[in-house]
N, C-alpha and C positions, 0 to 999 in steps of 0.2 A: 485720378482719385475716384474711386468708386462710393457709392450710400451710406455704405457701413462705415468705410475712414470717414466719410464727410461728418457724419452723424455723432460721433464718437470726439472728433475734435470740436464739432457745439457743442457738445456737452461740457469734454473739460475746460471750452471757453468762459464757462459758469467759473471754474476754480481756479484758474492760471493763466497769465499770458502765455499765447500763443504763441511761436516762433515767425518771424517773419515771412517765410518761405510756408511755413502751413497755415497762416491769413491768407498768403496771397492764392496757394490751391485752394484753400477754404472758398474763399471770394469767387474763384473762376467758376467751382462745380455747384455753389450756390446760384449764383448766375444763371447756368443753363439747366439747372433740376428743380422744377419747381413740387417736387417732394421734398427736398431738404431747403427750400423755400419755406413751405409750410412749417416743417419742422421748426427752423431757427424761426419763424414769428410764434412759434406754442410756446417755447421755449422763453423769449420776451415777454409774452403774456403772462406766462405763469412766474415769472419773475416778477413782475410788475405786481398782480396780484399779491402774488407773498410780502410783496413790502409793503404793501395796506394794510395785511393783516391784523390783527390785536393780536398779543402775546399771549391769551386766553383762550384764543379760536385757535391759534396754529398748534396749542396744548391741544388742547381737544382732540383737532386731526389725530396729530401724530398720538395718541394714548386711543384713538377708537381704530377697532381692528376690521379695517377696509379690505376686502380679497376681492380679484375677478372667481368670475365663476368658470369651471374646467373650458366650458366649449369658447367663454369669451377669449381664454389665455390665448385657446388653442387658434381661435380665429386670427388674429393680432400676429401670434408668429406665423402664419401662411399669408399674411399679407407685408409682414415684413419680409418673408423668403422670397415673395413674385416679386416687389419693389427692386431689391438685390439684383435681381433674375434679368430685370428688365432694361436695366440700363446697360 
């Protein structure tokens, strides 16, 4: 399992059980990446957070129009491409 599979089944671990055979590669390549290490605890984090939220503040978020700015995008995917690259 490569970054981008790993990364992509934490995600839709947010919305769906996962199948038992993609826990268990989930598990292994989390284990020895501690990029998608990092990832899946942002991912808790930011879970966690959102369920503190008030229903007023998460209004809020979601109705104020938050952008990166071009070079930050651009930054973000050249270091998603090395991360990819690297393992």
């Amino acid at each position: 399992m490569n970054c981008r599979h790993a990364t992509r089944l934490l995600s839709e671990a947010q919305e769906r059980q996962l199948s038992r055979r993609e826990r268990f590669g989930l598990s292994f390549h989390v284990m020895i990446c501690g990029a998608c290490r990092r990832f899946q605890k942002q991912l808790r984090l930011l879970r966690q957070l959102l369920s503190q939220a008030s229903p007023k503040t998460l209004a809020a978020v979601y109705a104020s129009d938050v952008r990166l700015s071009d070079s930050r995008r651009q930054n973000i995917k050249t270091l998603l491409r090395e991360a990819s690259h690297a393992e």
